[in-house]
C-alpha positions as CSV (number, residue, x, y, z in Angstrom):
1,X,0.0,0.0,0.0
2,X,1.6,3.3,-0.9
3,X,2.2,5.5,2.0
4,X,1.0,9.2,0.9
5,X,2.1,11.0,3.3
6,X,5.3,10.2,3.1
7,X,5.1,10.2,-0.7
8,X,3.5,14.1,-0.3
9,X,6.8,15.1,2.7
10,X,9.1,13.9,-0.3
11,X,7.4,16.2,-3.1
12,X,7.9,19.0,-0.6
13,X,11.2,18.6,0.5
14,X,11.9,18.3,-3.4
15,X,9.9,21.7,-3.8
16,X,8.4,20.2,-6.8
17,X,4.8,21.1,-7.5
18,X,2.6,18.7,-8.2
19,X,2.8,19.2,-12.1
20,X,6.5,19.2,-11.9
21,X,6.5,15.8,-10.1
22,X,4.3,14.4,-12.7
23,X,6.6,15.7,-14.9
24,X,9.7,13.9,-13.5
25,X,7.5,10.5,-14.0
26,X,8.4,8.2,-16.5
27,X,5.9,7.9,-18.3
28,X,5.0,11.4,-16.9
29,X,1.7,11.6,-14.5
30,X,-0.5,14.8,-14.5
31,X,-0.8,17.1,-11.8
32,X,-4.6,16.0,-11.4
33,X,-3.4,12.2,-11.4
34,X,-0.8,13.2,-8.8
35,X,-3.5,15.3,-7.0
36,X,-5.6,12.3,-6.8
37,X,-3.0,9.5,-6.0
38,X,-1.4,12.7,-3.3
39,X,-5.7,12.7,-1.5
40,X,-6.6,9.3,-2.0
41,X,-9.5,10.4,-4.7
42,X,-9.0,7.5,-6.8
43,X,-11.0,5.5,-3.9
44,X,-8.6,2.8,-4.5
45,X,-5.1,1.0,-4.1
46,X,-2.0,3.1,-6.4
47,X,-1.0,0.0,-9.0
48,X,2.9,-1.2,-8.0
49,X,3.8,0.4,-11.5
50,X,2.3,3.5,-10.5
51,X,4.2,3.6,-7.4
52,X,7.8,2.7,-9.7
53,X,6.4,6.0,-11.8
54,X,6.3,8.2,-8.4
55,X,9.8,7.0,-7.1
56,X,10.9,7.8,-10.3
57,X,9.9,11.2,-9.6
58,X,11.2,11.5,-6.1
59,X,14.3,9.8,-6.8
60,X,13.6,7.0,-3.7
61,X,13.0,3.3,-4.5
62,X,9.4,2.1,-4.9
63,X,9.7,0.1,-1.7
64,X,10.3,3.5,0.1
65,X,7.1,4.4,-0.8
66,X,5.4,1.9,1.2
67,X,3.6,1.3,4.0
């Protein structure tokens, strides 16, 4: 389960917006995806290769992201 909390500390100790840290994806996420994944809108689980996408982004391992 993705911790996104801590994923959220690491944008912001990145000071990356949320568009930039979509951005820094591979393949890229939007800032509305990253909104929702960031609030827990989706209503469900992040996908393990969505979470590889968002450590891409924060430069951490996708096992750093969670919980």
């Amino acid at each position: 389960m993705l911790d996104r909390v801590k994923m959220k500390r690491l944008r912001l100790k990145l000071k990356l917006s949320q568009a930039k840290a979509g951005e820094r994806a591979s393949p890229p996420l939007s800032a509305h995806q990253w909104s929702n994944i960031e609030r827990d809108g989706t209503g469900f689980d992040v996908q393990f290769g969505t979470v590889k996408r968002i450590a891409v982004a924060l430069g951490v391992k996708a096992k750093e992201l969670l919980k």
